[in-house]
N, C-alpha and C positions, 0 to 999 in steps of 0.2 A: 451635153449634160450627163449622157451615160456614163464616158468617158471620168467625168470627174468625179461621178460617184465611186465605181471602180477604183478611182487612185484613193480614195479615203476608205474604203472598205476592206479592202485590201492590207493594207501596213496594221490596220484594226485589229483584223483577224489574227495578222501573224504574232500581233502586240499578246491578243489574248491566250493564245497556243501557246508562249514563251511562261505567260505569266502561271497558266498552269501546272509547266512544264518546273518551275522555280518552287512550286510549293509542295509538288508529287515530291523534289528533292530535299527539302527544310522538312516534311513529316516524317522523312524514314534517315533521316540526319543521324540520329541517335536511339535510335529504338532499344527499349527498355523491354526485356522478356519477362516474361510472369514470374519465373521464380528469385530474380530480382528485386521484381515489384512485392512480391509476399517476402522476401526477408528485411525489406523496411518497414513493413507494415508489423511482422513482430518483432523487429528491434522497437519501434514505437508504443507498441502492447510493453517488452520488456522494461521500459524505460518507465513508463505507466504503473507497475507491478511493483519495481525498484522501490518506487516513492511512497506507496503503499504497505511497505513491509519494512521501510527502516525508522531507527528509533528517533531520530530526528525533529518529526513531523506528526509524531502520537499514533505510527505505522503500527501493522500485526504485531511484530516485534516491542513496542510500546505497551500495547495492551498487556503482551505476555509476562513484562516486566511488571505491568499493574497486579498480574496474578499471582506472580513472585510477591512481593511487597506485601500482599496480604495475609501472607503463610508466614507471619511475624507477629509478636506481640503486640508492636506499633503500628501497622498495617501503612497507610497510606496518607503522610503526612504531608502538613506543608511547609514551604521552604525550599533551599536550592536545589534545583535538578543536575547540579555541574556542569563543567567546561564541554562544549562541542564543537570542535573543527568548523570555522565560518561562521557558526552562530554564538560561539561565545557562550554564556553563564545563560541557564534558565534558570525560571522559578516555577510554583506551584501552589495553588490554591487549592484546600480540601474542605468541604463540608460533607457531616455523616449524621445520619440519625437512624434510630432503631426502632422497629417493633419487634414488641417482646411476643404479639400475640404467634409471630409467625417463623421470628427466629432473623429474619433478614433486614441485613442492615442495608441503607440507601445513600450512595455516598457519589457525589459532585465535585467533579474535578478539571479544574482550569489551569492550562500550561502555558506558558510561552518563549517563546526562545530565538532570542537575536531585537535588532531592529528594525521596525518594518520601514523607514529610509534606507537600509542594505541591500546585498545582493544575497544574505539569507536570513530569513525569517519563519517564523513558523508559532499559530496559537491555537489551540483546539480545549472545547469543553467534552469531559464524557459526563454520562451517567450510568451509574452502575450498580448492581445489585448483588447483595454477595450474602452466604450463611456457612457458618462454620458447623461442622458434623465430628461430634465425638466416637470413641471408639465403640460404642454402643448401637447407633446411630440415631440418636437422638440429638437434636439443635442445643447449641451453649450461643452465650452472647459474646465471648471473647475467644480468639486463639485460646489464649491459657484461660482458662478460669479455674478459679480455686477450688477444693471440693473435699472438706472434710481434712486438713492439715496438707494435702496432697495439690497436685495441680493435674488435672485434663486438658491435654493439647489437642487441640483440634487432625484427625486423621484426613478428613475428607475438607474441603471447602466448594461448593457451588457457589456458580457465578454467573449474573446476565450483563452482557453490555444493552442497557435498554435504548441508548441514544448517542450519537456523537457529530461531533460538526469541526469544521475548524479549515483554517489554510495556510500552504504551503508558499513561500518561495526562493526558490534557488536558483541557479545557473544554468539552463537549459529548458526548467520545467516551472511549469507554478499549478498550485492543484486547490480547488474548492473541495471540501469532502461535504458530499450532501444527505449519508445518513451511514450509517455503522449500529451492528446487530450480532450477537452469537451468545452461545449456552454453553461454559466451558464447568469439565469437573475436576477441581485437583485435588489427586490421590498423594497418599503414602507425604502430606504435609507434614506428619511430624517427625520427618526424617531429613538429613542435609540437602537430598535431590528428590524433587518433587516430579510427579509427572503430569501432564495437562491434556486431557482431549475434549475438544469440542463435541457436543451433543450430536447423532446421527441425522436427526431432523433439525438443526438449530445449527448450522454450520457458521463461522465470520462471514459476513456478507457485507461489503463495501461500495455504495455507488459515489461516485465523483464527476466532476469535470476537469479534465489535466489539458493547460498549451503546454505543448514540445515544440521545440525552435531548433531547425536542424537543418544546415546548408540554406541556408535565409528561405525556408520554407517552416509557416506556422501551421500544426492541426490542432484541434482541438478535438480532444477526445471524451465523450461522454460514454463512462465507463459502469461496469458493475465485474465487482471480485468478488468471487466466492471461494474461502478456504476452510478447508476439514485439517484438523490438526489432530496426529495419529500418534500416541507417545511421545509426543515429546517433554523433553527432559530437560532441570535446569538446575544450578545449585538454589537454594533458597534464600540462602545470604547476598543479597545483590551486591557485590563488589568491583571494582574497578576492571573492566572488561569482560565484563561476568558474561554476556554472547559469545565469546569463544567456546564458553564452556557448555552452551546449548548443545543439544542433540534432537534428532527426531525428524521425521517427514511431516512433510503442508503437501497436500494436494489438492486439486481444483478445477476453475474454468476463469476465464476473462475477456468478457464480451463487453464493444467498445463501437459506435458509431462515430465514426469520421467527419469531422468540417474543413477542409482548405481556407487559407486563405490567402496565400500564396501560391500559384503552381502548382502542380496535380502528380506528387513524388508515386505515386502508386495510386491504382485503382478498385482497390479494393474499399468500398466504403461503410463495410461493415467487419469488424474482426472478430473472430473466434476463435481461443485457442485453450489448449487443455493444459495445463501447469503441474508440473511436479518439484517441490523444492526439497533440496537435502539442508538441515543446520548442523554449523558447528565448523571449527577453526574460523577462520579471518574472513574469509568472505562467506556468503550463502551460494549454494549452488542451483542453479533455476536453471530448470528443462522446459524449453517452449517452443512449441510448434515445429517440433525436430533440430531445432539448433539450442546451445548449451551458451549461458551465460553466466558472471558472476557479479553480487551484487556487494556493495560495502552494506552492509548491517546498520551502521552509525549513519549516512548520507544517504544511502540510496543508490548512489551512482551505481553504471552496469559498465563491465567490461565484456569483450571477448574472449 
């Protein structure tokens, strides 16, 4: 009986010394070093950011066009948004009303762009709060208002985004936006370039939830953007390509909690990184987490 224990024990043992031996091998198979792992995790922050800042999808860049559009007689109308690369013809819905008691007008605004059976779509509602400041500084109800055979154009214009929502989706990424907020003031409106800074305590504040799909690995990213907008610059007239002709620094933070659900590309399950973006020419230029990428304006997309 000893005997035939020993012969079963035996080849067991050596079974199970192999099998450890096979998996000590398959763990360090392909080992992936940290600073690896941290430049997918901000290419995925980048990719996050991209979609949040182009005009596409009702991004930073969206906004700042809303504040262009306002430094106009006509302000923010409705009707076509024009042609966009994958999405085709948008439109837009405005509703505004006024009180006189306070100066600020309250204006609701619904975009959408593409078909949501495609590969890009995109609809978002804002709400927004805006008051036009004459050269006095006293509030008028219009850009122009007439005064006396003359006309007063508005010099300054303040602006709240008090709400926004809406979602994305494209080729890589799809994004819920779950609340949108800032206090911007544009100067020198009644001149052809305008400038725009966000409030010091009142910065764009963005949180969402973005999937990114990359190398058949999904995360989902539950995010929050915070951007200060420091001079920037833009013609007034919004015309055909009119972001080239942006100028000005965005700087910030963009803090994002991690979901797998496939595979585990990186482990880092919380990201933090600090953001500096330059506008102007054809792409935007975004500095994140020590590596430099560029972003299309119009889509979103990041390159190297």
């Amino acid at each position: 009986m000893f005997k035939i224990k020993n012969s079963i024990l035996l080849p067991l043992a050596a079974l199970f010394i192999i099998a450890l031996s096979i998996a000590g091998c398959k763990k360090n198979d392909n080992p992936v070093d940290a600073s690896t792992m941290e430049a997918a995790a901000t290419l995925d922050a980048a990719e996050s950011i991209g979609a949040a800042l182009a005009i596409n999808n009702g991004g930073a860049l969206e906004q700042f066009s809303d504040v262009v559009a306002s430094s106009s007689t006509e302000g923010l109308v409705s009707g076509s948004t024009g042609f966009m690369f994958g999405f085709g013809n948008g439109n837009a819905q405005v509703e505004k009303t006024y009180d006189s008691l306070t100066g600020w007008w309250t204006v609701i605004v619904n975009k959408n762009r593409g078909d949501s059976t495609g590969q890009f779509h995109a609809r978002y509602n804002r709400v927004y709060m805006l008051r036009f400041i004459n050269k006095n500084g006293a509030f008028q109800k219009h850009y122009v208002t007439p005064n006396n055979g003359t006309a007063d154009t508005a010099y300054t214009i303040d602006q709240k985004i008090v709400s926004g929502s809406g979602v994305l989706v494209r080729p890589g990424i799809s994004r819920k936006l779950l609340s949108l907020s800032a206090e911007w003031t544009t100067t020198n409106a009644n001149t052809s370039t305008v400038t725009v800074n966000t409030l010091p305590n009142s910065p764009l504040v963005r949180t969402a939830s973005d999937t990114i799909s990359r190398v058949n690995i999904l995360r989902t990213l539950n995010n929050s953007l915070t951007l200060n907008f420091v001079n920037v610059k833009g013609p007034r007239a919004k015309g055909l390509n009119w972001h080239r002709a942006i100028s000005g620094t965005i700087t910030g933070t963009y803090t994002a909690t991690v979901t797998f659900r496939k595979g585990d590309e990186y482990r880092e399950k919380v990201i933090n990184r600090t953001i500096n973006i330059t506008l102007g020419g054809d792409k935007i230029k975004l500095a994140l987490g020590g590596q430099n990428f560029l972003v299309d304006p119009e889509t979103g997309v990041v390159t190297q």
